[in-house]
N, C-alpha and C positions, 0 to 999 in steps of 0.2 A: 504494500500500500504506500508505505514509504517510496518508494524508486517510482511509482504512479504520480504522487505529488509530483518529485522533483519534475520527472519528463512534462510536466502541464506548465509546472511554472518555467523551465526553460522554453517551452512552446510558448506561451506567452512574452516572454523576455524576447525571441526571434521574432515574434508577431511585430511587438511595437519597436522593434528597432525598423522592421521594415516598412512600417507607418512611417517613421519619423523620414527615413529616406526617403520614401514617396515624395513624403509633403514638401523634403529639402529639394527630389529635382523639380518638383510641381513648380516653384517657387522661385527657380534658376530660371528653367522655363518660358515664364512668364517673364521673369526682368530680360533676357536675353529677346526675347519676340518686342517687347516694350523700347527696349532700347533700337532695333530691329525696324520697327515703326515710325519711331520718331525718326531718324537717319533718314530714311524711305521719305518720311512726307519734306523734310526739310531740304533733298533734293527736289523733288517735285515743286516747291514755295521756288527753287531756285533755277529753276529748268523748264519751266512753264513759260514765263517773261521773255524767254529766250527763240523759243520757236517761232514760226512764219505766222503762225496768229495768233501770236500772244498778245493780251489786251483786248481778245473780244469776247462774244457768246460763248463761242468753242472753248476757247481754253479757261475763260470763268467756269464753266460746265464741267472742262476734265477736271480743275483741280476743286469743285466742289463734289463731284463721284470721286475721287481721290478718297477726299478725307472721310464723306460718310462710309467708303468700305472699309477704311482701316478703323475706324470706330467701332464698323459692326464683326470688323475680325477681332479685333481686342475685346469685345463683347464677348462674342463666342471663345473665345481663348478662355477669359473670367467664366463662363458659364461652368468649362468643361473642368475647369481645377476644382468647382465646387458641387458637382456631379458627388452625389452619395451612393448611385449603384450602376452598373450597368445600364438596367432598362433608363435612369435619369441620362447617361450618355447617350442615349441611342435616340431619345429625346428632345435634347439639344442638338442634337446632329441634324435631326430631321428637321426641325424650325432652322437653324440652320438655313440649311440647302432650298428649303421652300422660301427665305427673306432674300435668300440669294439672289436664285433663277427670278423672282418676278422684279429685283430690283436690276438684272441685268438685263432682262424685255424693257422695262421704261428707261433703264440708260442708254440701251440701241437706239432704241427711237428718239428721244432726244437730239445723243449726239448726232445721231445719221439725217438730222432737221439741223442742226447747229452748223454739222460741216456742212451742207449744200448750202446753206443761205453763205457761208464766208466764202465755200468757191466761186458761187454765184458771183460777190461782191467782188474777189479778186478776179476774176473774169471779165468782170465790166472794166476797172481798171489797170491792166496788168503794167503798165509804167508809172505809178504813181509810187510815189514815198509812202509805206506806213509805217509812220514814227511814233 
């Protein structure tokens, strides 16, 4: 009975050790995709200005789809660290992928109106300055 206990309480003692690592890469993780993110958008703040339409619809448009998907990845990234079982991840997964796909149908359509009206505009002028 004795050698029963000990084997539980060492089953236990391996149990939350490897809780505790869980929770330490859960927690790398995250700061690693966070740091990841920011990098990511503060090229984009810096690289958007720069292209042949920067300054209109179009690229006001990419860099605001920009930052609502990295929001809703960093959403989903926090959802999934705080996922208590399985079925909770499979959960998150699926809202997920459902917030996705319909926000990457309204981002098509948008930008795919955004870019024809600026080629349109760059078509009517193509030797003008835009500064």
């Amino acid at each position: 009975m004795a050698k029963d206990i000990k084997s539980l309480d060492s089953l236990d003692e391996n149990a939350e050790h490897a809780v505790k690592q869980m929770e330490q890469t859960v927690e790398k993780t995250m700061d690693q995709t966070r740091d990841a993110f920011d990098n990511y958008f503060n090229f984009m703040q810096k690289a958007f200005p720069s292209y042949p339409f920067g300054g209109t619809e179009l690229s006001e448009k990419l860099m605001s789809y920009t930052q609502k998907n990295m929001a809703t990845a960093q959403k989903y990234v926090q959802g999934l660290s705080q996922a208590k079982d399985f079925q909770d991840i499979i959960r998150i997964q699926t809202e997920f992928m459902h917030t996705q796909f319909a926000a990457f149908s309204e981002q098509t359509k948008s930008l795919t109106e955004a870019f024809t009206k600026a080629a349109t505009s760059a078509a009517k002028t193509p030797f003008t300055s835009r500064s």
